[in-house]
Structure formats: C-alpha cells, structure tokens
N, C-alpha and C positions, 0 to 999 in steps of 0.2 A: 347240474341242472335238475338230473332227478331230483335231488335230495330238496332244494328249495322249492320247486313248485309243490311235491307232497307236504311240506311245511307249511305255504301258502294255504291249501287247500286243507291241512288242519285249523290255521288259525282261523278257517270260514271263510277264506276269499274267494269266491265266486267267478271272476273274471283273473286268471293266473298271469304271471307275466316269465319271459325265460331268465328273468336274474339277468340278464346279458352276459352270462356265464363266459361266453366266449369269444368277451371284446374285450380288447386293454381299455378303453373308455367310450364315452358313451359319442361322440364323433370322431375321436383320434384313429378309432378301429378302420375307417377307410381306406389307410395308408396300404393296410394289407388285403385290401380285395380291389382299388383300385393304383394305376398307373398314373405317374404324373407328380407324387406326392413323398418328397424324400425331407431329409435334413430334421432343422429345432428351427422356432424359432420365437422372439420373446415374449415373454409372457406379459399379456396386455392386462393391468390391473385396473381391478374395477373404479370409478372416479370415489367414489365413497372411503376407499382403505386408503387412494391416495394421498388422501385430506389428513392420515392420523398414518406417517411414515412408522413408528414406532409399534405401532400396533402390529404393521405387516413385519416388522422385524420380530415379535414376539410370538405371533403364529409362526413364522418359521424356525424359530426355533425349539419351538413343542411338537415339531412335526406337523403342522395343521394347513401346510401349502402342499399342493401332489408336484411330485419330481420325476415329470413324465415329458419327455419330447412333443413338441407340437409341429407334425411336419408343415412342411409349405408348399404350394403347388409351384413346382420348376419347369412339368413338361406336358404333353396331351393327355387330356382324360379320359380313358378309357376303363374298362372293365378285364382287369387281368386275372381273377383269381376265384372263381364260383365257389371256392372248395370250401370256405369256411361260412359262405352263408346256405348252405346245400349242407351243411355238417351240424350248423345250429338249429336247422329244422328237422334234422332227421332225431337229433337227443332229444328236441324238447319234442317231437310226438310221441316217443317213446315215455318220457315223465309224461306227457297226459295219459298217454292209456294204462299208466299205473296208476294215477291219480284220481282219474276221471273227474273234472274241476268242470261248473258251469260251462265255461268259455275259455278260451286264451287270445290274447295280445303278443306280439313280438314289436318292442320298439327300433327304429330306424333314423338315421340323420338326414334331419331338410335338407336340401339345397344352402335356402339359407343359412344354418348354422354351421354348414362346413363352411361355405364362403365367408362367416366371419369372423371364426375363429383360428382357421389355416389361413393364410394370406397367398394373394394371389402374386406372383413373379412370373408368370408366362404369359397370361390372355392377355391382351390388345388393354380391357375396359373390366371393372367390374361386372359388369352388363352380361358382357360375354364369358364371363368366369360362371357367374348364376347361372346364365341359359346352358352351358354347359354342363354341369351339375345337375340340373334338370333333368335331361335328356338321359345322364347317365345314373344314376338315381333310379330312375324309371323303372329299371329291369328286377332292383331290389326291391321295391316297393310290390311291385306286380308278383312276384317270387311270392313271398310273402301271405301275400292275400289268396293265391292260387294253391297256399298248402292248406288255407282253413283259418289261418289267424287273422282276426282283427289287427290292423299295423295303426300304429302310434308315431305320429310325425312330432320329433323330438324338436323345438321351437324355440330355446331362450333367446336366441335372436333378435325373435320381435320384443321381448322386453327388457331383458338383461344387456341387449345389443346398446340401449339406451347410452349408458353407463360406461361400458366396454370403448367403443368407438365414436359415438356420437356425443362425444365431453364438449364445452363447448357451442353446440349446436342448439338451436333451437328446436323445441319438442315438434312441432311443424315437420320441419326436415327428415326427422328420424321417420315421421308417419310414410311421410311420400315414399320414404326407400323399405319401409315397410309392407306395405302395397305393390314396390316391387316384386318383393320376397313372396308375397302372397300367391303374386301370378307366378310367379316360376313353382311353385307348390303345384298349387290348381294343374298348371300344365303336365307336371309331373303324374299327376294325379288321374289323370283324364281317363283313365284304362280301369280306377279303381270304385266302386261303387263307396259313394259317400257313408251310407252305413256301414261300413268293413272300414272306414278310418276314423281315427282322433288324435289331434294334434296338440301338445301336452306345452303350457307357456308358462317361463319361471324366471324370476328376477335374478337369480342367482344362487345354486346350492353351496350357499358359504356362509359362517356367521359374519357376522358386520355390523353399521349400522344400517347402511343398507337407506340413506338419505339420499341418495340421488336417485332412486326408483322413479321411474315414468309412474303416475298413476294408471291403474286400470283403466280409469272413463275415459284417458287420453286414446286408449289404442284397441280399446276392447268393438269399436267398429269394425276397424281394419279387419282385425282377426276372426270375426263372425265372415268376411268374405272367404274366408277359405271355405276349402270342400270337405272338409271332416266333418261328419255328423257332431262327435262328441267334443267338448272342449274343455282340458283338465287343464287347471291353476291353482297356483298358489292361493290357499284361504283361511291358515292356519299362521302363517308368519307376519307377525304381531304389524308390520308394515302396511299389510293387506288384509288383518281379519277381519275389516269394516268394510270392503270394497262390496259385500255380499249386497250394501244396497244400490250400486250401481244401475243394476238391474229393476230398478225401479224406475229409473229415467231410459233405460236403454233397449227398449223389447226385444228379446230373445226373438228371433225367427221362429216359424212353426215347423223347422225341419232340423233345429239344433237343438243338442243335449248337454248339462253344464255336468262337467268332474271336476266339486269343488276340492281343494285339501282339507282334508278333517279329520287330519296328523300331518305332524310333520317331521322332518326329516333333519334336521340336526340336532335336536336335545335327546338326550337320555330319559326326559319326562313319560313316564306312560298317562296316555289321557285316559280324561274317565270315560265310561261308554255313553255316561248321560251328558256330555259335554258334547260329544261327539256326533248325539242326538240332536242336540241343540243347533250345532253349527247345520247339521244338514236341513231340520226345520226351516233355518232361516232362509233358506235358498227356495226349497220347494215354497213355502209361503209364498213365496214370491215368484213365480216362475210354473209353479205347479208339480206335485209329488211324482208326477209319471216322469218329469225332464230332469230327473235330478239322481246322476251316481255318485257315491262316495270314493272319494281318493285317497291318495297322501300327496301333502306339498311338491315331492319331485321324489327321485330314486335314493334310497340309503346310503347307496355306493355311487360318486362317476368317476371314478377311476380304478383300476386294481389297486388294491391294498390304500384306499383313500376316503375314508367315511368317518361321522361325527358318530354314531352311536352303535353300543355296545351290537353286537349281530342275533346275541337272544333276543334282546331288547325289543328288535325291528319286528318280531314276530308275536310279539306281547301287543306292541304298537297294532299291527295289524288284526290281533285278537279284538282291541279294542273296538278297533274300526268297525268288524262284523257285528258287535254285539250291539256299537251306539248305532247303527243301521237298522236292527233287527226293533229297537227301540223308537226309533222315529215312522219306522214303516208302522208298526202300530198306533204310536201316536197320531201320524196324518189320516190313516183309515180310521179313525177314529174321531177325525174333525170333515168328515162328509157331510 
C-alpha cells in the first residue's frame, strides 16, 4: 500500500486511493469481515459474452476469466472480523503521511453490489437480503469516513447489473430495483456527509462487446438520487465516450460532482494528455469546470492477480491523466 499510493502521488494524482491492497476483490473481500457468507458459487456471465460462447472459451483460455470463489450468503449477517478493515486504515495512513497526497479515498462494497453478485440462500426476500446489508455496511462505511477518507461506494450493480441478472427484462424493471438499491445506499449512508462520498458506476471491467449496456440516459436519474456528492463512470470505453452529452438533456443537481473516465482501464494504450484534456473539456463545457474531476473508467485490478494492463503501464496511464488535467484546467480558465 505504501509503495502504490507514493506512486500515485508521483504520477500527480491528487486525490490517492489504497490500491485495495488488502482485499482478494473488490466485493468478494466481505466474506472475510463479515458472517453469513461461505462456499462458490456460479459465475453469472454477462448477456453480451453469452451471445459469442466461443469467445468466453478463448478468454479462458489465455487466462482472461479470474478463478476466484464467489461466496454465497447461507447464514445471518453480521459483522465478525474489524481486523482487516482497522488494518487497511492503519497502512494506508501510514502511506499518506509518507506521501503527503492532496486527499485520499478508500473504496467499499454497496449493499447493492454484494447482493447482486453473492446470491442470496438464507433471507426470506431479496428485499430483506438488501436491507440487511445496509444495516451492516453501515459500520464500514462510517469507519471509513471517521478515519479522514473520502469513501467511494463501489456500484456496478446499477449498470452492469443490467446485463448480469436482468437479461430478459425490460429496462423499466431494472430501474425500479435500482431505485431500490438507491434507498438501501442512502440509508446506509445516512451517518455520512454527502461530501465525504462518491459512488463509482461501471458496466463492466472486462473486454467484450459489451452490446447489451443499459444506456447512461436510461439510469443516469436514478443514480443522481443517491447521496454521494461525487459520481465517477465510465467515459473513456468506446460504448460510452459519447454519453458525455447526456448531460445536456439531464441537469446535473447543484450539490453533484461528475468523475468522468478519462483513461481507461483495460488497454495497454497510454493516452495522450491532450486527449485526455479534451474528454474533460467536454464535460465541464457542459456542466461547468468547477463540477468536473478526472478519473479512470474503473480499477486496474478487481481481483488479485487479475488485470488487463501491464502495472507500469497503470502509472504512465495515471501520469497522463494529471498532465491532460493540468491542460484543460488552463484551457477552461482560459475560456472565462
């Protein structure tokens, strides 16, 4: 954890994040701080790879599927185990006060995205699986925010859930149980001041084609209902780099912040930084230079030992990032 956030914080990133150094994946890690959550179970492929069998048989065998257990909730949920999120806040303050980085974030799993990618075998109702999760969630999130970091409510749920579970379905449908997902967030949330969160939404960190994505306009209300100030998506994967004018039809709130992607996270491409200037223009244009951070598409890594680009790479990537920022922040003061 030291080692990557002083990396971050050389290649100019301002806002650090802990690498999630200390999670086998980016929801799967649950299993070991909460009770309730044992066993495998199958892996729900996205409707898009389903469409091209051959394809998922040739990622797997370049190694390009993770071969990670995904447990399942068998029994009551509770909170059994403080030790390893009391352990990742204690490393990563220690990497900042070597570092001394603008800011830090620590990410953490929704409600909703554990309930939809562990499945439920004990609650009564989905219903009651969410509100559960909620409830116990709560302590994590609040943890978190009470050590100093900004927390990032990790979200593909609401749009990669599309795809995942809701094959089939009408886009309608998915919204309504998206809106679910929402409130059990919010409630989760309720302890946390909306500026000390941001909730990060991604269709899917996998290549593909990735043709059965919900469109952004479809669900980009919903998700403005949550209580994270900030809201990081995907805006760099070619599915979604037009979505930036959404926002032309859909008014941003006066208490929301947009984190578009402007890198992304499974090619080996390093972008240019004036590319990278470009894509953030286009947002602030429209929405205004003060509501507008630079991101990346989603995390390098979600799983141990399971990522599309090389790991100097990620920090070239991230070089860039600061530089086409440092470019467009001139550029917009510039168009006063």
């Amino acid at each position: 954890m030291r080692e990557v956030v002083a990396r971050q914080v050389k290649a100019g990133v301002d806002i650090v994040s802990d690498g999630e150094m200390g999670k086998i994946g980016y929801a799967t890690y649950i299993k070991d701080r909460l009770s309730g959550f044992e066993g495998d179970s199958p892996r729900r492929v996205p409707q898009d790879l389903e469409m091209f069998p051959d394809y998922i048989k040739m990622m797997s065998a370049s190694g390009q599927t993770p071969k990670i257990k995904r447990p399942r909730c068998v029994g009551p949920i509770e909170v059994k185990n403080r030790a390893p999120l009391e352990r990742d806040i204690e490393h990563f303050k220690k990497a900042i006060a070597a570092a001394k980085p603008v800011d830090a974030f620590m990410p953490a799993a929704s409600p909703g995205v554990i309930s939809v990618f562990q499945p439920n075998e004990f609650y009564k109702s989905e219903d009651d699986y969410l509100e559960r999760l909620s409830e116990v969630m709560r302590e994590e999130y609040e943890t978190i925010v009470k050590a100093g970091f900004v927390l990032q409510l990790d979200c593909p749920d609401l749009a990669m859930g599309r795809h995942i579970l809701a094959k089939g379905q009408p886009d309608d449908a998915f919204v309504r149980r998206a809106e679910v997902q929402i409130e059990a967030l919010n409630h989760a949330l309720r302890n946390v001041p909306a500026n000390m969160a941001r909730l990060h939404l991604c269709w899917g960190n996998y290549e593909g084609p990735h043709i059965c994505d919900i469109p952004l306009g479809k669900i980009i209300r919903t998700v403005l209902k949550a209580k994270p100030q900030v809201i990081s998506f995907e805006a760099s994967n070619p599915r979604h780099a037009h979505e930036w004018a959404v926002f032309k039809e859909v008014k941003l709130p006066d208490d929301k912040v947009l984190m578009p992607g402007v890198i992304d996270s499974l090619t080996n491409f390093i972008e240019h930084p004036d590319y990278v200037a470009e894509r953030i223009c286009r947002f602030a244009d429209v929405v205004g230079r003060e509501r507008v951070l630079a991101g990346s598409d989603c995390g390098f890594g979600t799983f141990v030992g399971f990522g599309k680009v090389f790991p100097e790479f990620c920090y070239m990537k991230l070089k860039a990032m600061a530089e086409g920022a440092e470019i467009a922040s001139k550029r917009l003061w510039n168009r006063r």
